[in-house]
Short mmCIF file of the C-alpha atoms (twelve columns), coordinates in Angstrom:
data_MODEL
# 
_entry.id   MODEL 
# 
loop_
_atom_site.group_PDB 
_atom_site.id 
_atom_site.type_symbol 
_atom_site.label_atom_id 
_atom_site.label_alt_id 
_atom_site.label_comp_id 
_atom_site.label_asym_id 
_atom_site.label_seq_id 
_atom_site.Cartn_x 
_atom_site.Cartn_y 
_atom_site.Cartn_z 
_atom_site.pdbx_PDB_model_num 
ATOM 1   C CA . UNK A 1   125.435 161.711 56.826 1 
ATOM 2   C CA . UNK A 2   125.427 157.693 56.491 1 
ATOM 3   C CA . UNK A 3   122.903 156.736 53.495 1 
ATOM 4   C CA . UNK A 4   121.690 153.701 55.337 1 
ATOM 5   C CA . UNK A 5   121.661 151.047 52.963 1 
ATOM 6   C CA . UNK A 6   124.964 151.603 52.433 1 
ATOM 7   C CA . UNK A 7   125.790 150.242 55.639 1 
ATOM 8   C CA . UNK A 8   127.109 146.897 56.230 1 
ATOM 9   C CA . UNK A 9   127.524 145.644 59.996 1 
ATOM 10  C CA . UNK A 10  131.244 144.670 60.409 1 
ATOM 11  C CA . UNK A 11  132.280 141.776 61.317 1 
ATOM 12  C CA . UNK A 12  132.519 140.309 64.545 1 
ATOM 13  C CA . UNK A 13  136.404 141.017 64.893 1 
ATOM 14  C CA . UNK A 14  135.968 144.343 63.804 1 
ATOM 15  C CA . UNK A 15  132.591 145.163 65.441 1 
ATOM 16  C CA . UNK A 16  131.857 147.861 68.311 1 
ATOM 17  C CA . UNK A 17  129.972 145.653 71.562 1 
ATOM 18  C CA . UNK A 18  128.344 146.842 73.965 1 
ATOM 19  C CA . UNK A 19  126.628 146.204 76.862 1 
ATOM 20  C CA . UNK A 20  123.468 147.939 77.224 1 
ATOM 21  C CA . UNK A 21  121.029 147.489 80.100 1 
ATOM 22  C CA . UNK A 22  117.436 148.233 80.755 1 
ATOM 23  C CA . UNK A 23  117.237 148.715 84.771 1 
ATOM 24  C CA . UNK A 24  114.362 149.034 87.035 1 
ATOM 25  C CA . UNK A 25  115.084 150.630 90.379 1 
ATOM 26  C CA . UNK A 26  114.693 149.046 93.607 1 
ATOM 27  C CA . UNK A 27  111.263 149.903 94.813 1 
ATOM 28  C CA . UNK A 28  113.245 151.446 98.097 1 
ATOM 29  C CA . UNK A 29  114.454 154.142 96.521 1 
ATOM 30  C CA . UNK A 30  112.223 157.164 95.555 1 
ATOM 31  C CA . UNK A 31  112.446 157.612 91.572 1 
ATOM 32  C CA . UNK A 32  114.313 161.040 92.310 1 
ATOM 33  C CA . UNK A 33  117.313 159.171 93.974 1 
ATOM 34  C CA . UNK A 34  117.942 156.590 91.799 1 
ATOM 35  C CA . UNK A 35  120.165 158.688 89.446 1 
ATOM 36  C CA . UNK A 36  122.492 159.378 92.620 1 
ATOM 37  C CA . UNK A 37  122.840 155.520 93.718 1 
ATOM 38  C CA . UNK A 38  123.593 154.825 90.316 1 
ATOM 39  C CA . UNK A 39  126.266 156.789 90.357 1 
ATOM 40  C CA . UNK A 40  127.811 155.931 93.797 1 
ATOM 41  C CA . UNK A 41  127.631 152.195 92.203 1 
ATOM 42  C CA . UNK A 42  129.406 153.046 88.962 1 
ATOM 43  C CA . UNK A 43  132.100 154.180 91.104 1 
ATOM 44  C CA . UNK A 44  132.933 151.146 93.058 1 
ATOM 45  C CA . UNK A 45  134.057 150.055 89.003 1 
ATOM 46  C CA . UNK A 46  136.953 152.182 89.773 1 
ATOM 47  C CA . UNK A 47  138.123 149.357 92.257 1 
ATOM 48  C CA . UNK A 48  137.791 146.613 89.994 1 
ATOM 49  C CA . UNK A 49  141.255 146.319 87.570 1 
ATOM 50  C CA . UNK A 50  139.698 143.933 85.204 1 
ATOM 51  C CA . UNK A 51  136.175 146.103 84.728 1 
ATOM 52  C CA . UNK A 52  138.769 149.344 84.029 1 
ATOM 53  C CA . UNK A 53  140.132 147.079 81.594 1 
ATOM 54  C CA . UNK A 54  137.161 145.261 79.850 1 
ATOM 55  C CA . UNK A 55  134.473 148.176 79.643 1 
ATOM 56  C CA . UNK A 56  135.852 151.404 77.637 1 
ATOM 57  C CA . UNK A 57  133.316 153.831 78.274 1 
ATOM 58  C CA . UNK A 58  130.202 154.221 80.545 1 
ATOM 59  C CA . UNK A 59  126.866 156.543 79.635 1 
ATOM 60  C CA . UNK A 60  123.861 156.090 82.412 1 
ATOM 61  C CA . UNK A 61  121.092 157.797 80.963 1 
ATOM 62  C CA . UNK A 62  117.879 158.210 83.428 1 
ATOM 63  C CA . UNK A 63  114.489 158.764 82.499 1 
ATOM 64  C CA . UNK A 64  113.096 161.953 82.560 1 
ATOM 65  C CA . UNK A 65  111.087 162.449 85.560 1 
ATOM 66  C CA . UNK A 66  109.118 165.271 83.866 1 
ATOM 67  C CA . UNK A 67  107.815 166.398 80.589 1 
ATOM 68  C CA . UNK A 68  108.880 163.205 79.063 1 
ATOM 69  C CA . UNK A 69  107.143 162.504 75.607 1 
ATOM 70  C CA . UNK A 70  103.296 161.331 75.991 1 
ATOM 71  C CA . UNK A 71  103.889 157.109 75.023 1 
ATOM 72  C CA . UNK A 72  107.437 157.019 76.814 1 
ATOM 73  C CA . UNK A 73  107.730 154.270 79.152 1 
ATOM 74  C CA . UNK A 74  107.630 154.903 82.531 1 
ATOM 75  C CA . UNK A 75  108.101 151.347 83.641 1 
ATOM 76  C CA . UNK A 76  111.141 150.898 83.672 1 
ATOM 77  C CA . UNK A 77  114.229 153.916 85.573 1 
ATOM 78  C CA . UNK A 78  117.436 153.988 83.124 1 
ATOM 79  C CA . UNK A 79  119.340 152.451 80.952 1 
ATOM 80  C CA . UNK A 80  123.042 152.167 81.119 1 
ATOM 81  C CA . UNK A 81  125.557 152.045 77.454 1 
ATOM 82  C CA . UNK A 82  128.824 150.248 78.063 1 
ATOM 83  C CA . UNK A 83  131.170 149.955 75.338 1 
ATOM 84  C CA . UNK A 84  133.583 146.735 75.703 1 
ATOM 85  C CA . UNK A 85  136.994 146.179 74.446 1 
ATOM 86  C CA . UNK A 86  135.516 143.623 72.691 1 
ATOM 87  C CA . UNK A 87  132.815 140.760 72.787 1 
ATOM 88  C CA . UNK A 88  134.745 138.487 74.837 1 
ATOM 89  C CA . UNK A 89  134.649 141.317 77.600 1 
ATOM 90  C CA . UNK A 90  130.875 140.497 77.636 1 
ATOM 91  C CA . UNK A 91  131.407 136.964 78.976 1 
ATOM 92  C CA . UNK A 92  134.239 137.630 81.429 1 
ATOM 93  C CA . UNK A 93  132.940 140.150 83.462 1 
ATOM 94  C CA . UNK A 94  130.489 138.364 84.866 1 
ATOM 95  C CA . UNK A 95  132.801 135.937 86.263 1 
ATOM 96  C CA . UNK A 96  135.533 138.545 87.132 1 
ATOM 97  C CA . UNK A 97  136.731 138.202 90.926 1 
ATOM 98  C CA . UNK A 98  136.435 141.932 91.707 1 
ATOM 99  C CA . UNK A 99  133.239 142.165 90.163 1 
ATOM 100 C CA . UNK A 100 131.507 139.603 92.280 1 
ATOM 101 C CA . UNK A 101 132.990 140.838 95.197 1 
ATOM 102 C CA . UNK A 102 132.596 144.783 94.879 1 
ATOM 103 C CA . UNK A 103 130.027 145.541 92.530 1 
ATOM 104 C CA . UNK A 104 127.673 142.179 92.630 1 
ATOM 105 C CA . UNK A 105 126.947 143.024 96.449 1 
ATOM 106 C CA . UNK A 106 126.045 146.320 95.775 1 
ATOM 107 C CA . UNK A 107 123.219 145.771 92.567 1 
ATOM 108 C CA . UNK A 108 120.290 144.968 94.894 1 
ATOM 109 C CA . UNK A 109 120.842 148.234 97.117 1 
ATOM 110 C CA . UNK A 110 120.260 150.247 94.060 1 
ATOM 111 C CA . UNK A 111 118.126 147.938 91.207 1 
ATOM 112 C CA . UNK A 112 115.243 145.527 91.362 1 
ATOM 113 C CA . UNK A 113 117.704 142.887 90.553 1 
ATOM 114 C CA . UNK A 114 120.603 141.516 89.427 1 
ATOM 115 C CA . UNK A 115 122.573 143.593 86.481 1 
ATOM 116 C CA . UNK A 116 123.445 140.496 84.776 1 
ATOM 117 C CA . UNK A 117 119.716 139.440 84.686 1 
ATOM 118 C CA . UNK A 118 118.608 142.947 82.373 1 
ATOM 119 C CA . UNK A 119 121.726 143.255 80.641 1 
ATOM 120 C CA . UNK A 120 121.783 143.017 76.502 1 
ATOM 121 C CA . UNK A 121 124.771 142.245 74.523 1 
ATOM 122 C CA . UNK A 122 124.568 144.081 71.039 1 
ATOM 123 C CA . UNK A 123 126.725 145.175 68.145 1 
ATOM 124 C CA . UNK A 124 127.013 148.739 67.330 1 
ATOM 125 C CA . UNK A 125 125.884 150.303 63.588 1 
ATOM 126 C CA . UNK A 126 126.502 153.629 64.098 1 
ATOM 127 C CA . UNK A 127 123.791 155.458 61.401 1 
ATOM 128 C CA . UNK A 128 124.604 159.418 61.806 1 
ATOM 129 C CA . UNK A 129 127.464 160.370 62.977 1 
ATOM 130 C CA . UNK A 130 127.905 163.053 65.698 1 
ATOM 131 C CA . UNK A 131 128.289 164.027 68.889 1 
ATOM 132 C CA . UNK A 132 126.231 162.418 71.705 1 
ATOM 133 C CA . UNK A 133 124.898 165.397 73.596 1 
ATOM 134 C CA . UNK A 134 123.270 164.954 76.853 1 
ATOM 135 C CA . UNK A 135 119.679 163.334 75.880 1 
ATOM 136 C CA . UNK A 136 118.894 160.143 74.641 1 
ATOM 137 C CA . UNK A 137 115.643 158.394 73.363 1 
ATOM 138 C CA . UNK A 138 115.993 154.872 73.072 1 
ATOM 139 C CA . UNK A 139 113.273 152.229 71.139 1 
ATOM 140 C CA . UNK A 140 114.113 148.597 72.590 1 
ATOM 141 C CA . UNK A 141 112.415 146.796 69.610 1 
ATOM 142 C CA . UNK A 142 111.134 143.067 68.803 1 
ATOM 143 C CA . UNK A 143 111.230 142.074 65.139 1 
ATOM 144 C CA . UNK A 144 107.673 140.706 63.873 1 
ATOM 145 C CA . UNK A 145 107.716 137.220 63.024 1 
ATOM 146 C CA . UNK A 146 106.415 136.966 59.728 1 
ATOM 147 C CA . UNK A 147 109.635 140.015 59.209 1 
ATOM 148 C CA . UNK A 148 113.104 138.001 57.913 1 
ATOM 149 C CA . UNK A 149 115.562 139.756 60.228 1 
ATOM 150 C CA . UNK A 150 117.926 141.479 57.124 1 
ATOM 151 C CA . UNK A 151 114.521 143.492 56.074 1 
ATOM 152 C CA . UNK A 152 113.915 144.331 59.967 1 
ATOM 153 C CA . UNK A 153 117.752 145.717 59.804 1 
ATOM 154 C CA . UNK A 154 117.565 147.510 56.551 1 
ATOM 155 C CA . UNK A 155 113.843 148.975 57.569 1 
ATOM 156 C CA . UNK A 156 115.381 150.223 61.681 1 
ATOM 157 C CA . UNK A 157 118.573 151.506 59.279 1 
ATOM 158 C CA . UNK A 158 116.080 153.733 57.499 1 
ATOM 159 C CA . UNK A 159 113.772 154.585 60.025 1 
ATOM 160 C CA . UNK A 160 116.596 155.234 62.431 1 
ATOM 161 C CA . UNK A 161 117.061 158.824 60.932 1 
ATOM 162 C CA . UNK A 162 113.227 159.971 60.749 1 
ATOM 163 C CA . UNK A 163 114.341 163.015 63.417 1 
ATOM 164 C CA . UNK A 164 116.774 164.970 61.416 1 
ATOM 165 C CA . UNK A 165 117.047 166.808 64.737 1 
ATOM 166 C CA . UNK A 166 118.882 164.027 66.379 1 
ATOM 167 C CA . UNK A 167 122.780 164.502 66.161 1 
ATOM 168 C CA . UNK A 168 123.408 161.084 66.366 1 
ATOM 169 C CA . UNK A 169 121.657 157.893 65.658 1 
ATOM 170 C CA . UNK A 170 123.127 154.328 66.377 1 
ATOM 171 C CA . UNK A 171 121.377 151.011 65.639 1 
ATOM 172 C CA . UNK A 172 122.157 147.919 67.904 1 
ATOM 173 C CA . UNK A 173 121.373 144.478 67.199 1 
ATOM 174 C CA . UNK A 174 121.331 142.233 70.393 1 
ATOM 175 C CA . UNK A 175 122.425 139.157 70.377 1 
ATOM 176 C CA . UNK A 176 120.882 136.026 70.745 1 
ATOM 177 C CA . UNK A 177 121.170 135.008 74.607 1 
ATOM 178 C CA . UNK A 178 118.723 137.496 76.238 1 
ATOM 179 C CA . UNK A 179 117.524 137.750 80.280 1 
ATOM 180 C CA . UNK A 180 113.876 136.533 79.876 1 
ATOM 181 C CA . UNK A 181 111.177 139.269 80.116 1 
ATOM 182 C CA . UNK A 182 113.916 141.153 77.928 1 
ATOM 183 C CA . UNK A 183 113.865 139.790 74.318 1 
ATOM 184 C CA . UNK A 184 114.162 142.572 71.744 1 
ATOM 185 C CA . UNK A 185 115.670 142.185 68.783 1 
ATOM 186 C CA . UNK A 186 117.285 145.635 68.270 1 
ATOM 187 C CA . UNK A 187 117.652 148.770 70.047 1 
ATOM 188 C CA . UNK A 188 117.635 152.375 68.724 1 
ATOM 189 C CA . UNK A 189 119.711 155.071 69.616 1 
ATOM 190 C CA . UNK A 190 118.715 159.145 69.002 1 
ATOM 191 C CA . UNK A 191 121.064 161.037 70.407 1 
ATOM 192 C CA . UNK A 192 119.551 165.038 71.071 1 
ATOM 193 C CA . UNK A 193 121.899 168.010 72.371 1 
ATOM 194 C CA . UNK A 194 119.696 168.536 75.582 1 
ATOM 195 C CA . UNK A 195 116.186 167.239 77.017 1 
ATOM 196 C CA . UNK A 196 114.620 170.208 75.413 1 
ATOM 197 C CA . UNK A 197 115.876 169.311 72.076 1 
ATOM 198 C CA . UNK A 198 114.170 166.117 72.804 1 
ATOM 199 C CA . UNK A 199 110.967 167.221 73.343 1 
ATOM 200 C CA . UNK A 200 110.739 169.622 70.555 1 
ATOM 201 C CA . UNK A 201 111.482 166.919 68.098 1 
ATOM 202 C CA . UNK A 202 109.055 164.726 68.971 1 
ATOM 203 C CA . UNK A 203 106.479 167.160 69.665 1 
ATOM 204 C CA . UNK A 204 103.437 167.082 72.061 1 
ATOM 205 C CA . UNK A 205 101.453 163.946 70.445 1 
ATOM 206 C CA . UNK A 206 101.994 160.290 70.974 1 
ATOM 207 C CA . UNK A 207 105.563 159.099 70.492 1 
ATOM 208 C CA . UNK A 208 104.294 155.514 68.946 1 
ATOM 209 C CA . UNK A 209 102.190 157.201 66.648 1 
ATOM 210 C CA . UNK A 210 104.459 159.649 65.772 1 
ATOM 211 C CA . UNK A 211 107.318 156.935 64.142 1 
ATOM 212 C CA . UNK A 212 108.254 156.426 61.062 1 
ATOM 213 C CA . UNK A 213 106.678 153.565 58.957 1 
ATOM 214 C CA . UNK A 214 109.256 151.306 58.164 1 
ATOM 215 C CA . UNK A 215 109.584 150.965 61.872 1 
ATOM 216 C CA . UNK A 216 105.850 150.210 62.394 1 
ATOM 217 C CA . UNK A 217 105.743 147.670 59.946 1 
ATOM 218 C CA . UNK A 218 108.738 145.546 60.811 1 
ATOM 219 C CA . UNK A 219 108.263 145.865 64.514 1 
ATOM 220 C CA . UNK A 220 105.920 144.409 67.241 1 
ATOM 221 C CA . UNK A 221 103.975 147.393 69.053 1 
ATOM 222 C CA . UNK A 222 103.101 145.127 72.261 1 
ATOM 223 C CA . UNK A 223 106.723 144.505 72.928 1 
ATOM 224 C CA . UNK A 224 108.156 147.554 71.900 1 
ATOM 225 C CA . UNK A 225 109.795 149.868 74.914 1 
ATOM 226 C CA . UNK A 226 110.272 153.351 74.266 1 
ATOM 227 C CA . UNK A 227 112.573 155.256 77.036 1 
ATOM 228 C CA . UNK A 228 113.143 159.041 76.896 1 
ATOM 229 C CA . UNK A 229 116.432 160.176 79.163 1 
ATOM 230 C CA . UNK A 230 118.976 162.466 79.999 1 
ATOM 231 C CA . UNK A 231 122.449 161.539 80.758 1 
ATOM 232 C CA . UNK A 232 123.340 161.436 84.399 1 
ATOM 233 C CA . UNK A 233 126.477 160.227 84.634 1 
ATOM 234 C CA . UNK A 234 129.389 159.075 81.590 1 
ATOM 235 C CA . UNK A 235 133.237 158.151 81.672 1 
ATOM 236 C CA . UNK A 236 135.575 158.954 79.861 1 
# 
């Protein structure tokens, strides 16, 4: 296991970016379809050269319709984890020819709007190794401002491995050009082997009041998001 303050974010040539999106559904579609449209939109990427190219791997995690963690969000329907070939990628997709044509058409069928108006760009600290496993809480987090952002890092880096029962735990830090209504500061990744590993590690009380305090002291509580999921759809 990582010791995180031992961890120093690469740089930006030798950094993992990603993509990572926060997506409402469009009010059409009953919550128990969404997962399904998603994935019949992820595959019109397969007709797109330059997205094959650009985006490495795909994980589209949905929320959990049912026995989700009491203080989970239930605002918003999934969020989606795309790991470019590098940060570059980030910027050219959304002007790729394909994409606009294939994809863009499709995004109001299945979300409340367009992708590239809920979409993060962040780079990747990866704080426990391990495998991902198929259920995923995620903390989209704002960063107080009286908090200098290295001692909101080092304080998520620490806090990030409070559940000892999460196999993996990855730390992003988002970038500075942010969608408004969508301006966190970091986003936290604990990766669980199934949705009932989940839910025993965080137990039956509130999730917010059940985090660790480095988190709670270094992080807004209005703004924070909290999204508990299970994947429904990855490539490779």
């Amino acid at each position: 296991m990582n010791n995180p303050t031992d961890i120093h974010p690469a740089s930006d040539a030798q950094a993992r970016w990603k993509m990572i999106y926060l997506a409402r559904r469009n009010p059409a579609l009953a919550a128990g379809d969404f997962a399904q449209a998603w994935r019949e939109h992820s595959a019109l990427g397969r007709q797109c050269r330059n997205v094959q190219d650009k985006v490495l791997g795909v994980t589209q995690c949905a929320r959990l319709l049912t026995h989700a963690p009491a203080g989970a969000s239930a605002e918003y329907d999934g969020v989606n984890l795309l790991h470019l070939r590098d940060r570059q990628a980030a910027s050219d997709i959304w002007s790729d020819p394909e994409t606009l044509a294939i994809m863009r058409p499709d995004e109001p069928r299945v979300f409340d709007r367009y992708v590239r108006d809920f979409t993060l760009l962040a780079r990747e600290q990866v704080l426990r190794e391990g495998a991902g496993g198929d259920a995923l809480l995620l903390g989209f987090l704002r960063r107080l401002p009286r908090v200098a952002p290295a001692d909101f890092a080092h304080a998520l880096a620490q806090a990030g491995l409070a559940w000892p029962q999460a196999s993996r735990v990855v730390l992003n830090t988002v970038a500075p050009q942010r969608p408004p209504g969508y301006d966190f500061d970091a986003i936290v990744e604990w990766w669980f082997d199934d949705t009932g590993a989940l839910r025993a590690a965080l137990g039956t009380g509130d999730l917010q009041r059940a985090l660790p305090l480095p988190m709670t002291v270094v992080c807004d509580p209005a703004a924070a998001v909290f999204m508990a999921t299970g994947v429904s759809h990855r490539r490779p």
